[in-house]
N, C-alpha and C positions, 0 to 999 in steps of 0.2 A: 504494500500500500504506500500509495506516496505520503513521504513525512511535510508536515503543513508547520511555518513558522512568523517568526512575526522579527520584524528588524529596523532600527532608528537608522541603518547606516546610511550615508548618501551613497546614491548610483556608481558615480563613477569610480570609487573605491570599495565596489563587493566585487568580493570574489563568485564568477557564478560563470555558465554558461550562454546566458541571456538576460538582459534586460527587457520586461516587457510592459510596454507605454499602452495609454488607450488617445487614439483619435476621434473625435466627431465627423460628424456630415451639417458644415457649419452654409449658410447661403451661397458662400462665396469660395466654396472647396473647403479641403477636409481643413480640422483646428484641433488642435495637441489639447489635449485632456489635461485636468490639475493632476499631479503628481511627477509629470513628465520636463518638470523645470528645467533639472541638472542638467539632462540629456539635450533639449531644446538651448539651453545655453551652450553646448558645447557645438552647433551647430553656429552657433552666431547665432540664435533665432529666427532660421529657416528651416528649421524643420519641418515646419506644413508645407512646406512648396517643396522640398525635397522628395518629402511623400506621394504629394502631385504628382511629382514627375513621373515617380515610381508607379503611379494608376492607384495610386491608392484615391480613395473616396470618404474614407469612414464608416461606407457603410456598415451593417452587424454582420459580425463576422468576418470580415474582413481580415487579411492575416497579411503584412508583408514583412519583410526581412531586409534590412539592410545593415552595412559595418558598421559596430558601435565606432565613437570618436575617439582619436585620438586622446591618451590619458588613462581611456576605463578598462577597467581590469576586464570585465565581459567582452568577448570578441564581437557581441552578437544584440545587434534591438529587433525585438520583435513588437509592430506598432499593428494593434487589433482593432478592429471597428466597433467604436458602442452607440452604432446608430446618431439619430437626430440628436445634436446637440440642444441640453435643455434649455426653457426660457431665462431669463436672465435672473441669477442669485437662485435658483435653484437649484437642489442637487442631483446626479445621477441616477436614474432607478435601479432598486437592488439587481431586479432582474435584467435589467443592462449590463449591469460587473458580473453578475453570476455566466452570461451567456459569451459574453466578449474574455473571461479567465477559461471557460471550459473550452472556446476556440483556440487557444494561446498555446494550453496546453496539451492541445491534439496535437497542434503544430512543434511541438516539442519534443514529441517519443524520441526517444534514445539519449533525452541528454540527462545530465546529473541533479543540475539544479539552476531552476531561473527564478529572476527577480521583477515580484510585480509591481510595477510603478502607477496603478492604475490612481482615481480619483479616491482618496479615503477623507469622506465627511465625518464619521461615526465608527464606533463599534460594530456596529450591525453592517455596514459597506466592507468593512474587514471579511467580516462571519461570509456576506454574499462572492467575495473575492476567493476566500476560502473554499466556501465550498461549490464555488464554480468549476475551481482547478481543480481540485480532487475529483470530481467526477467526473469531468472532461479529462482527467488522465488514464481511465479506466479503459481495461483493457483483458478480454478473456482470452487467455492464451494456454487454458489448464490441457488441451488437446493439443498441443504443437511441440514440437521438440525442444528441448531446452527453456520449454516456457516464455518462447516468444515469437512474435510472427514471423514466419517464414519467407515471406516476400519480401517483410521493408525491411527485418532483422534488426526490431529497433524494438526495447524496452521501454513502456511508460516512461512520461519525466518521473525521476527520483525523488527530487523534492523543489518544495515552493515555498519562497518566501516571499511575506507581503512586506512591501516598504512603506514607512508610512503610520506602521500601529505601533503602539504602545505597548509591548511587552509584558512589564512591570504593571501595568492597569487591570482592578477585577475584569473591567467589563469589557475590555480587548481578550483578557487570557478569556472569559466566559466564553466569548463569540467565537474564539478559534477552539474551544474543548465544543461546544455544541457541533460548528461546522467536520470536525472529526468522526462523532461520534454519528452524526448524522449521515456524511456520506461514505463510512466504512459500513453502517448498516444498508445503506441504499445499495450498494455496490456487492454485499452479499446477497441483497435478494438480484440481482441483476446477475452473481453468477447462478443460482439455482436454477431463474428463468434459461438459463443462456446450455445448461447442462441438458446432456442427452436422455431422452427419457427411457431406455437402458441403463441408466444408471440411477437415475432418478424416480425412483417409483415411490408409492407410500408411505412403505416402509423406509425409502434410505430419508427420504424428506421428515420424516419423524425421526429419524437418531438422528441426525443433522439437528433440527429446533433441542433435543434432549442434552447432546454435548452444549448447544449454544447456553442454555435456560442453565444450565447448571455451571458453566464458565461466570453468568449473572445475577447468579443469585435468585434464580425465577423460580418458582413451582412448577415443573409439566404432569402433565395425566397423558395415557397416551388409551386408547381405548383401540383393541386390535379387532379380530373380525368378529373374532366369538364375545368379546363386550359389547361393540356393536350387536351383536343379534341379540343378546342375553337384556338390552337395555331396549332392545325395538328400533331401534335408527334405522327404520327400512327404507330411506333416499337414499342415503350414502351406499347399506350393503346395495341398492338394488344397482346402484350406476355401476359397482364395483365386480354385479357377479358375473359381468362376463371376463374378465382379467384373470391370469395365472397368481396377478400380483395385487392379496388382498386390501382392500381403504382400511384408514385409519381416522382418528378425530384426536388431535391434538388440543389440548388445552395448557395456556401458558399464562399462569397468573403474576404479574409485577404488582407489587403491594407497597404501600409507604407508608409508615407510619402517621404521617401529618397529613393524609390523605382527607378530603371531606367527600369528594364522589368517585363514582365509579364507571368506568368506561368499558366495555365489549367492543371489540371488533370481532368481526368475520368474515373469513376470507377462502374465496373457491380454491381448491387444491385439483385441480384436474391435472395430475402429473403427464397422460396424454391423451388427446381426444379424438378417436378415430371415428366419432358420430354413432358407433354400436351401433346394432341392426339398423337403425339410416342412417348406414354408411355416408359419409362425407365425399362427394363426388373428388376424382380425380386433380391434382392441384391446389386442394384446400388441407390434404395433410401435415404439408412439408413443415409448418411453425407448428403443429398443436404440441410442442411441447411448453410451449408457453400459455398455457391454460391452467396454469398454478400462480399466474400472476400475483393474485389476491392475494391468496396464503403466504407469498414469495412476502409483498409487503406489509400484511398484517405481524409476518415472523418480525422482518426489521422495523418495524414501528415498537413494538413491543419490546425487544430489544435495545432501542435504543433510548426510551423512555429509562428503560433501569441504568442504562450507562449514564445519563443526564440528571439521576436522581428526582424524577417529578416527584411531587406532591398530590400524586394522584392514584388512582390502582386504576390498572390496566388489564384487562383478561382478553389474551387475544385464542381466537378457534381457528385450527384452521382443518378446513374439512374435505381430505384426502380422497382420490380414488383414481382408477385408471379406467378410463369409458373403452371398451373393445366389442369386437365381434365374436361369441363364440357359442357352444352350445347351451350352454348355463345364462348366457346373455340376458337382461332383460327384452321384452320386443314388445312393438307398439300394441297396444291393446292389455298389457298388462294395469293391473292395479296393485300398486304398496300404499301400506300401512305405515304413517311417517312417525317419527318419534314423536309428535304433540297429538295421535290419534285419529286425523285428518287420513284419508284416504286418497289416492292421486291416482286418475286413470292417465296414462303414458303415453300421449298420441306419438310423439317424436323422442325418440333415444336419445338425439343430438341435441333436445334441451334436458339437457343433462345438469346443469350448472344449478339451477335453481332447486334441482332437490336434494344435491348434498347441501346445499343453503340452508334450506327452507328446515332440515333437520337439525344443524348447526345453532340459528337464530335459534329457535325452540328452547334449546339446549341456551343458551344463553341468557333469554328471560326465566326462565327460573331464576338468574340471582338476582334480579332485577336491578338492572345498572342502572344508571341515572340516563342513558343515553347508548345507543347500538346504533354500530357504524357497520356494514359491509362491504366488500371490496370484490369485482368480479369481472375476469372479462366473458361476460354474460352472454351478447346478442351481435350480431350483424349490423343488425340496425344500428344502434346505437354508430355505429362505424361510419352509415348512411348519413344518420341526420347530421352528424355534427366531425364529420374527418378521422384523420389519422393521431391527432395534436390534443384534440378536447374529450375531456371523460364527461358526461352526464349525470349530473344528483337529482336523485330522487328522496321523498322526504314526507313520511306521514303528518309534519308537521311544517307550516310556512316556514315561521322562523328560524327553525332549525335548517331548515334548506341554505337557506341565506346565509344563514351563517358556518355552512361547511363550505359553500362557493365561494367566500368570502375569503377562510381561512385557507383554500387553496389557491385563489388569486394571488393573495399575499406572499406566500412562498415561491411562485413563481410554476404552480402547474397551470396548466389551460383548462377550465372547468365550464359548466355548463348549467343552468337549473331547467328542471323536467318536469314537468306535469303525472299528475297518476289520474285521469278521465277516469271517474267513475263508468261510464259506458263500457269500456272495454272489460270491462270485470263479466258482464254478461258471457262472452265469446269463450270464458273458461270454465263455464257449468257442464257439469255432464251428467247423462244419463244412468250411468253405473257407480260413478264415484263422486266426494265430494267435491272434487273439481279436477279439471284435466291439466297437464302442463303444457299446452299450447289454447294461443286464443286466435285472435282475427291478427291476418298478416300484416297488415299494417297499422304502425303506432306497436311492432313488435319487442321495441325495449321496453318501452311503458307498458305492455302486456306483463312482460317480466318481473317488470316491479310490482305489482300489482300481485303477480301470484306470490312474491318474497311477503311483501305486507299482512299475508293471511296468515304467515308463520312466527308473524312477532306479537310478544303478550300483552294483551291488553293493556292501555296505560303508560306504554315504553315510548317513549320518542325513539326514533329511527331516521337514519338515510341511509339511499343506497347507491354504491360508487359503481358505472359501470364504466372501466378503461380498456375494454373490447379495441378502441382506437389507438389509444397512446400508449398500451404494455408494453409491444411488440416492434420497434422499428426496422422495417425491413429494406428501405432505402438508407441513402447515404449519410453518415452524421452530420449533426449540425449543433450549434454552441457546446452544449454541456452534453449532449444526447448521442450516444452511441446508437452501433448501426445493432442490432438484437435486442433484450432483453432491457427495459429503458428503466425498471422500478418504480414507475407510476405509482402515487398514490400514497408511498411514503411518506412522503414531507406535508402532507396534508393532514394524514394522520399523527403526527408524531406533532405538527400545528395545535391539532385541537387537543391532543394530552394536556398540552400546555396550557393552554388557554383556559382549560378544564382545573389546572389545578390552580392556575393566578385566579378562575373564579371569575373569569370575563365569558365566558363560554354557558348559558345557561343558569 
C-alpha cells in the first residue's frame, strides 16, 4: 500500500521523484494553482505559458510532465488539471484535489515517491489530496508475476507526500489517519471485487471478513449452510442451491462504547452470477464476479469505522452465495420460505440479489438499528436510468433519502434519489405466493426496491444503495477510479457512520 505523509519542506529542496502542481482552466489559458509558488518562481513566473505551450489546458485530469528547474532536487513536475478555476477567494473543491491527486498518481506507477504541491486551504483539502493519491495508486496485480504489470512493468507510486500540511497539527495528523484508513479499506474491497471467482466463493469471502474482524477487534458470526437451513434463510440457501460452493451470512459487529445508535448495513455477496436456470445470455458473464460489490463495501465500511474509532456501533451483513446452473438449482416457478416467513414465488433466477437481501435485512431488524442501509449491485436498470458513474437511493423515508444522497455527494460518489411508486408494488402479487420476485419491466430498479422494503421491520428507516453502474468499471481509468473493481459505496457509508455518531445524521 502506498505510504501517505505530510511535509513543511519547500519544493525545490525535497528529495523525491516528482513534484506534482495542480493547474486551472483559467478564461485566458491554463493558471498554476496555490501551492505551486516555488516551482512557478523558478520558472520566472511563466509557468502557465510554458504549460500552454506544452497543450496543456487545465482541464480535469489532465497530466503533463515537464523538467523540474534548475536547483530542485526532483528531476521531474508533474502539473495535473483541476478543472475550472474557482470564482474569486474561493477554495478548491475537495472532489477537485481528490480527482486531479488520483490522476497524478496513475501517472506515476513505478516511481518511489512524489511530492504534492496541490492547493491546501484546510485539513480536510489534505485528507481529499490524500486520499485521492492513495487510490489512484491502486493497482491489482495479485495475478501477474512478480506482483506487477507485465506490460508497463511498473509498481504503484510508493509513496506521497502532501506539501503544505501540518504534520504536528490534531487535525492535519486526523485527516491523513482517516484518508489511510479509509482508502486501505476501499482498496480491499476493490481487491475482493477484482478477485477470481474460483477463488472467491462464500466460503473464502467469509474467512477473509473472519481474519479481517479479528485483526479489529470486531465480532463475526458466520452462519454456514446447515445454520442457514436450521434458522430458515430460505433466499440465501435457495440462490445458493444450485452451487458446489455453499452461501454463507456473515455478521460483523463494531461496537463503541460511547456509542448512542446503531447502524446495519447490508450488503449482496453474489460471489458469481451466472443468472441460474435464466441463464445470462452470452457476453453478460465475463464481470459477474463483481456481484459481491455490496458485501465487498459493507466489509470495508465496517472495517474501517473500527480503525477510525466511531462512536457509533456498526453491524455490517453481508449475504453470500454463488447463483449457478445445476440440478439442485432453484428454477422459475419455485416458491421459498424467507427467513421473516414471507413466501417468494421465483419468476427469474437472475433476480437473485434481492433474496439473499431480503433475508439478510430480516435478519437485521430484529436488533433494531436506528437506521438500515443496503448496498447492491441489484438491476440493469438502475445502469439505464442513470449510467455507469451514478448509484441510485432508495429510501422508505424522504428524509433519510436526502440525507444518504447528501452524504454521498459530499465524499465525492455520484448519487442519485429514487422514487418507490407505490403502483408498481401491484406487478409483484402472485397467485401462489406472497409475492413474486419480478414485477413490471419497466421502473425495474424501483420494482426492486420495492420488493427489499417488504423485508425491512416495521418502524426501521431504511435506504437502499443500488451501484449496479458505478461497482464495476470496465472502460478506461479516470481520476481516482481504476479500470475493474471501483469500491463504490464505501465512503458513503463509512460518511454516515460518522455523521451517525457526531449525531448530525438522524
Amino acid at each position: 500500500m502506498t505510504a501517505l505523509t505530510l511535509s513543511t519542506a519547500a519544493a525545490p529542496g525535497l528529495r523525491a521523484d516528482a513534484i506534482v502542481i495542480g493547474v486551472a482552466k483559467g478564461d485566458k489559458g491554463p493558471v498554476v494553482a496555490p501551492g505551486a509558488d516555488a516551482v512557478d518562481n523558478a520558472y520566472d513566473g511563466r509557468l502557465a505559458g510554458v504549460l500552454e505551450t506544452l497543450g496543456a489546458s487545465g482541464a480535469e485530469g489532465e497530466v503533463t510532465k515537464l523538467p523540474a528547474p534548475a536547483g530542485f532536487k526532483a528531476p521531474l513536475v508533474v502539473a495535473v488539471g483541476l478543472g475550472a478555476r474557482p470564482e474569486k477567494d474561493a477554495e478548491y473543491d475537495a472532489e477537485a484535489l481528490r480527482r486531479a491527486a488520483g490522476a497524478a498518481a496513475r501517472a506515476l506507477a513505478g516511481a518511489k515517491k512524489a511530492a504534492f504541491a496541490l492547493p491546501v486551504a484546510d485539513a480536510a483539502s489534505v485528507g481529499a489530496i490524500g486520499e485521492g493519491a492513495l487510490l489512484g495508486a491502486y493497482s491489482f496485480d495479485a495475478y501477474k508475476d512478480n506482483g506487477k504489470d507485465k506490460k508497463n512493468g511498473k509498481a504503484p507510486l510508493a509513496e506521497v507526500t502532501v506539501l503544505g500540511g501540518k504534520p504536528r497539527d490534531k487535525a492535519f495528523k486526523a485527516a491523513v489517519e482517516r484518508a489511510v484508513a479509509v482508502s486501505e479499506e476501499l482498496n480491499r474491497a476493490r481487491d475482493l471485487i477484482n478477485m477470481p471467482p474460483n477463488d472467491l466463493n462464500p466460503e473464502a469471502f467469509a474467512a477473509i471478513a473472519q481474519t479481517a474482524a479479528k485483526e479489529h477487534g470486531i465480532k463475526v458470526q458466520v452462519l454456514d449452510e446447515k445454520a442457514l437451513a436450521k434458522g430458515g434463510y430460505g433466499g440465501i440457501l435457495g440462490v445458493g442451491a444450485g452451487s458446489a460452493s455453499a452461501p454463507r451470512l456473515v455478521k460483523l459487529s463494531y461496537t463503541s462504547s460511547k456509542a448512542k445508535k446503531h447502524l446495519a448495513f447490508v450488503g449482496k455477496g453474489i460471489t458469481y452470477d451466472s443468472g441460474g436456470i435464466s441463464l445470462k445470455p452470452a457476453g453478460h458473464n465475463e464481470t459477474m464476479k463483481c456481484d459481491m460489490s455490496g458485501a465487498a463495501a459493507v466489509f470495508a465500511a465496517v472495517i474501517a469505522a473500527a480503525r477510525l474509532g466511531l462512536e457509533v456501533n456498526v453491524t455490517g451483513w453481508l449475504a453470500l452465495a454463488e447463483n449457478m446452473p445445476s440440478g439442485s438449482a432453484t428454477r422459475p416457478g419455485d416458491v421459498l420460505r424467507m427467513y421473516s416467513g414471507k413466501t417468494v414465488e421465483v419468476l427469474n433466477t437472475d433476480a437473485e440479489g434481492r433474496l439473499v437481501l431480503a433475508d439478510a435485512l430480516w435478519a437485521a431488524s430484529e436488533e433494531k438499528p436506528d437506521a438500515i442501509v443496503d448496498v447492491a449491485t441489484l438491476t440493469g436498470a438502475m445502469m439505464l436510468a442513470l449510467g455507469n458513474r451514478t448509484f441510485g437511493v432508495m429510501a422508505n423515508d424522504d428524509a433519510f433519502r436526502s440525507a444518504v444522497h447528501e452524504a454521498a455527494e459530499e465524499v465525492g460518489e455520484a448519487a442519485w434519489p429514487m422514487p418507490l411508486p407505490e403502483h408498481l408494488r401491484k406487478g409483484m402479487d402472485s397467485a401462489t405466493a406472497d409475492i413474486a420476485n419480478m414485477g413490471e419491466r419497466m421502473g425495474g430498479g424501483l420494482v426492486a426496491g420495492l420488493f427489499l422494503r417488504e423485508f425491512v421491520g416495521e418502524g426501521i428507516t431504511w435506504a437502499h444503495l443500488d451501484i449496479a453502474g458505478p461497482a464495476f468499471n470496465e472502460q478506461g481509468p479516470f481520476g481516482y477510479t481504476p479500470k475493474g473493481g471501483t469500491g463504490s459505496g464505501v465512503r458513503t457509508l463509512v460518511r454516515l457512520a460518522e455523521l451517525t455518531a457526531a449525531g448530525d445524521l438522524g
